[in-house]
Structures are given as structure tokens and as C-alpha cells.
C-alpha positions in Angstrom: 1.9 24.5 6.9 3.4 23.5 3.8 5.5 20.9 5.4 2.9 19.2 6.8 0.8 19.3 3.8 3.4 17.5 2.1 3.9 15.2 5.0 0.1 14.0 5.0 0.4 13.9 1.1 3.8 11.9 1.5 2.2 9.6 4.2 -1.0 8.6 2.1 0.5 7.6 -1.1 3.1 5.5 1.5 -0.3 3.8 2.9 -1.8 3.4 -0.5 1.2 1.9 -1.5 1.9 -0.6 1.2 -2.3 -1.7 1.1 -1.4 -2.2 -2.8 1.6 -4.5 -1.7 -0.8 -6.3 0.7 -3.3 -7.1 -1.7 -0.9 -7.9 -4.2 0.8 -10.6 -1.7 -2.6 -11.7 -0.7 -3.5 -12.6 -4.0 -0.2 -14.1 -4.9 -0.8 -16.5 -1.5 -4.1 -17.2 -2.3 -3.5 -18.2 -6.3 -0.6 -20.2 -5.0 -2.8 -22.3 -2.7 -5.2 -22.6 -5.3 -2.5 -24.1 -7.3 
């Protein structure tokens, strides 16, 4: 039980992480095309 506790805790902050990276590349993109 613990394992996968720390699996599903492992594997949210990885998603969090990688939408963070998304909007962080969108937003470069975006402020390049701007400029």
C-alpha cells in the first residue's frame, strides 16, 4: 500500500511538473511570436 501511495504521489508532482514545462514553453512561443 505504501508503494503505491508513493507511486500516485511520485506520478502527480511528475504531471504537475511536465504541465508547468508546457505552459512555460507555450508562453515562451507565444512572447516570441509576439516579438
Amino acid at each position: 500500500m505504501g508503494a503505491t501511495t508513493l507511486s500516485n504521489v511520485f506520478v502527480l508532482a511528475f504531471s504537475e511538473k511536465c504541465a508547468l514545462t508546457n505552459c512555460l514553453i507555450k508562453d515562451f512561443l507565444t512572447i516570441r511570436n509576439i516579438y
